[in-house]
C-alpha positions in Angstrom: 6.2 5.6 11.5 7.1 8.2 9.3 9.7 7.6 6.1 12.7 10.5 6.2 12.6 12.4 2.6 16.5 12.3 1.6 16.7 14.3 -1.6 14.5 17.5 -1.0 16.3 17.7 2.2 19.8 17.3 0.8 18.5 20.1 -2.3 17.5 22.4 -0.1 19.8 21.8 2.8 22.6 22.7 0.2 21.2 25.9 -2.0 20.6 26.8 2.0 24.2 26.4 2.7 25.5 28.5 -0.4 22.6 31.5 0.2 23.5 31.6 3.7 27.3 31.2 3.7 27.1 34.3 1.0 24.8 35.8 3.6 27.4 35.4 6.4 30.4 35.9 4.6 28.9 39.5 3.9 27.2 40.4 6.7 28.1 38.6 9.8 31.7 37.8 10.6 31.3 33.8 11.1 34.0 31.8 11.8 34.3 27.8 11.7 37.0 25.9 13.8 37.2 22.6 14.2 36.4 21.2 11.0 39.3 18.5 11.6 37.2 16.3 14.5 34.8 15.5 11.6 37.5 13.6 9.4 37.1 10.0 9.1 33.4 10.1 11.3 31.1 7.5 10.2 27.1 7.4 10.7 25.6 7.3 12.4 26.2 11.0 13.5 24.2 12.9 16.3 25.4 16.7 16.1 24.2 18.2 19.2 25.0 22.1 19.7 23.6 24.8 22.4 20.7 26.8 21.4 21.4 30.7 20.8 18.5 31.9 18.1 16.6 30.7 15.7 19.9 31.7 13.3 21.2 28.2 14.4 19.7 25.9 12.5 20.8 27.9 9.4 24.7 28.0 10.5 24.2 23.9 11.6 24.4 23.1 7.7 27.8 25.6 7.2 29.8 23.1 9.8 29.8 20.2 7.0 31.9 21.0 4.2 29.6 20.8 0.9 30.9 17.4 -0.3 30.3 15.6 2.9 28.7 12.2 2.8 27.5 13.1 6.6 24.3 14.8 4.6 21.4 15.4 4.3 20.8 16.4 8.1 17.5 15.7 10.5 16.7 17.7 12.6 14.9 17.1 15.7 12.3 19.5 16.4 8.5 20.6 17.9 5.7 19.6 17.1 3.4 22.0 14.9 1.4 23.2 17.4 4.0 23.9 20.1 4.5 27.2 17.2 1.5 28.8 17.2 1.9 31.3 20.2 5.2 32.8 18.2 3.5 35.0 16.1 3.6 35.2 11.9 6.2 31.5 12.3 3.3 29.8 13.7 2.4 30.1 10.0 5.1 28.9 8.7 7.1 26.7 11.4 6.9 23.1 11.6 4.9 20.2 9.3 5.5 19.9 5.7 7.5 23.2 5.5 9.8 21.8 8.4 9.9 18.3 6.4 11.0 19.5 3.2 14.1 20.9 4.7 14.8 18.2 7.0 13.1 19.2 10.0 11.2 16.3 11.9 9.2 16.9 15.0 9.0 14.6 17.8 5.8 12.4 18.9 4.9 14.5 22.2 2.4 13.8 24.9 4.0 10.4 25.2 6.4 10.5 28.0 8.2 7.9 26.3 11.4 8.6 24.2 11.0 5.2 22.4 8.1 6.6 21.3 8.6 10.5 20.5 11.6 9.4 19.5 11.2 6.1 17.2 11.5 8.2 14.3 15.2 9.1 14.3 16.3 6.5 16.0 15.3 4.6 12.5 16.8 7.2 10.4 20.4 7.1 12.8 20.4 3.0 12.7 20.0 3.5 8.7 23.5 5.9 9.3 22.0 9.0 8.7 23.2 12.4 10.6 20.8 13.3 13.2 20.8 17.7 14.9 19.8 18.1 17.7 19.4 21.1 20.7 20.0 18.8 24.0 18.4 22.0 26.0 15.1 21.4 23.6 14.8 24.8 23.3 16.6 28.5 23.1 17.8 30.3 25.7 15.7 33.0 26.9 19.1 35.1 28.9 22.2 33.8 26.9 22.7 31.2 29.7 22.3 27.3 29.0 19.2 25.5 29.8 19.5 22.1 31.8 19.9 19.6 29.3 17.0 16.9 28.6 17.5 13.5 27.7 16.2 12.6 24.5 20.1 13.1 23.0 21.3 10.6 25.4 18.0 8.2 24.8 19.6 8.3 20.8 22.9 8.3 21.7 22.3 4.8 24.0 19.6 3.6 21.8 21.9 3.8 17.9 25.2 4.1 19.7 25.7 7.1 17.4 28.6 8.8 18.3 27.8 12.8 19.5 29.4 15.4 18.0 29.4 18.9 20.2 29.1 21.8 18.5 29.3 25.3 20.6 27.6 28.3 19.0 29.0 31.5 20.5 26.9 33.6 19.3 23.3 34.4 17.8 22.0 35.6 21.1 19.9 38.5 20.5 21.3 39.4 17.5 19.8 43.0 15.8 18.7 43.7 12.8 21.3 46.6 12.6 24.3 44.1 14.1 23.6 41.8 11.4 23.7 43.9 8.4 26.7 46.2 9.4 28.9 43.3 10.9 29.0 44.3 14.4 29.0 40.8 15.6 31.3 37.9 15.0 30.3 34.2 15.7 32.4 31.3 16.2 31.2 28.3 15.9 33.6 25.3 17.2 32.8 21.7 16.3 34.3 19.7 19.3 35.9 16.0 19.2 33.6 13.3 18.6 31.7 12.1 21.8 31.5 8.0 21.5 28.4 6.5 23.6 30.7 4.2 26.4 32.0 7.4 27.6 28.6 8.9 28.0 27.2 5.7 30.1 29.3 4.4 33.0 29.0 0.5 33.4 27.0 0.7 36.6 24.1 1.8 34.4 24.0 -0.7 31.6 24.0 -3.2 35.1 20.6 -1.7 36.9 18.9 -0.2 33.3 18.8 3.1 32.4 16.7 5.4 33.7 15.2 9.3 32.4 17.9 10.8 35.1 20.9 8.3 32.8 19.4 9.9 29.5 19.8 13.6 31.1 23.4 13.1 32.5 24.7 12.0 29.7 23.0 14.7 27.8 24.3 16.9 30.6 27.7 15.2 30.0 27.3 16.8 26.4 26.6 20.4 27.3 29.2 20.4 29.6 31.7 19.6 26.7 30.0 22.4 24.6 30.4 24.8 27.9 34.0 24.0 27.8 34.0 24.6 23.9 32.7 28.2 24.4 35.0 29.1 27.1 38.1 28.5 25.0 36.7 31.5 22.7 
């Protein structure tokens, strides 16, 4: 079992925020809405958001206003290995770099999200603030992936409440669209998700099952879909 780092995270999680918000406010036209459906949240905190570009886990941070309490943030991501075939970031992606900035990978190989997962469910039943991508990874055509189910497995397993989070958009974003402002992106944070209306009754009855973890994952995406249509 691994112990979560809290202050490099939170130190570099928050020189991150001010590059990049100087970053966006000069060169992409980003926008934040929804700030409001964080007010009063208590860990622990799951923010779960769709997956555009890599260029999302560097807004994540810029959703949080710089005081919150709801940081440092974990995120849930690959193991090193799962890198290697992306070129120069196979480098760079994933282990220590990944740690020091709050990035976590999963146990893999296991089949069992107690296990890949243990981890952050420690580090949300401490009332930390937990990202994750419920697709598990970034669209390859702009379009949503089926949702997996280790958000739900967290969501049952800390009773965290979710927080949706619809990214609209990084999606192929140039070079040249980035540094001459062609392209705005909104960003909407959505109202808190609480677990019982993620898991129907019946459920708890029987035991949950992988296809309970993925609908209520589903259930999640399906708010973020509804998010990004309202743009």
């Amino acid at each position: 079992m691994r112990s979560f780092h809290y202050y490099s995270p939170i130190i570099f999680q928050k020189i991150g925020y001010v590059v990049f918000f100087i970053l966006y406010k000069i060169f992409v036209r980003i926008e934040i809405r929804g700030r409001e459906n964080l007010l009063g949240l208590t860990g622990p905190i799951i923010l779960a958001s769709n997956h555009t570009c890599e260029l999302d886990v560097t807004a994540m941070p810029q959703v949080l206003p710089f005081f919150s309490p709801m940081w440092p943030i974990y995120y849930v991501a690959k193991p090193k290995e799962k890198y290697k075939t992306i070129g120069w970031r196979g480098y760079i992606y994933g282990g220590a770099f990944f740690s020091v900035l709050g990035g976590y990978s999963v146990y893999s190989g296991y089949k069992d999200y107690s296990v890949s997962l243990a981890d952050f469910v420690v580090a949300l039943k401490s009332g930390s603030t937990v990202q994750i991508f419920p697709e598990g990874k970034c669209t390859r055509d702009g379009h949503m992936n089926p949702a997996r189910g280790g958000l739900g497995f967290l969501a049952h397993a800390t009773q965290a409440t979710v927080v949706p989070i619809a990214i609209d958009t990084f999606f192929h974003m140039s070079w040249r669209e980035f540094f001459t402002r062609q392209r705005k992106v909104i960003i909407t944070i959505g109202k808190p998700i609480f677990p019982q209306e993620l898991f129907p009754q019946e459920p708890f009855l029987r035991g949950l099952s992988v296809s309970d973890y993925q609908s209520a994952s589903q259930n999640v995406l399906d708010h973020i879909k509804i998010l990004l249509a309202g743009h």
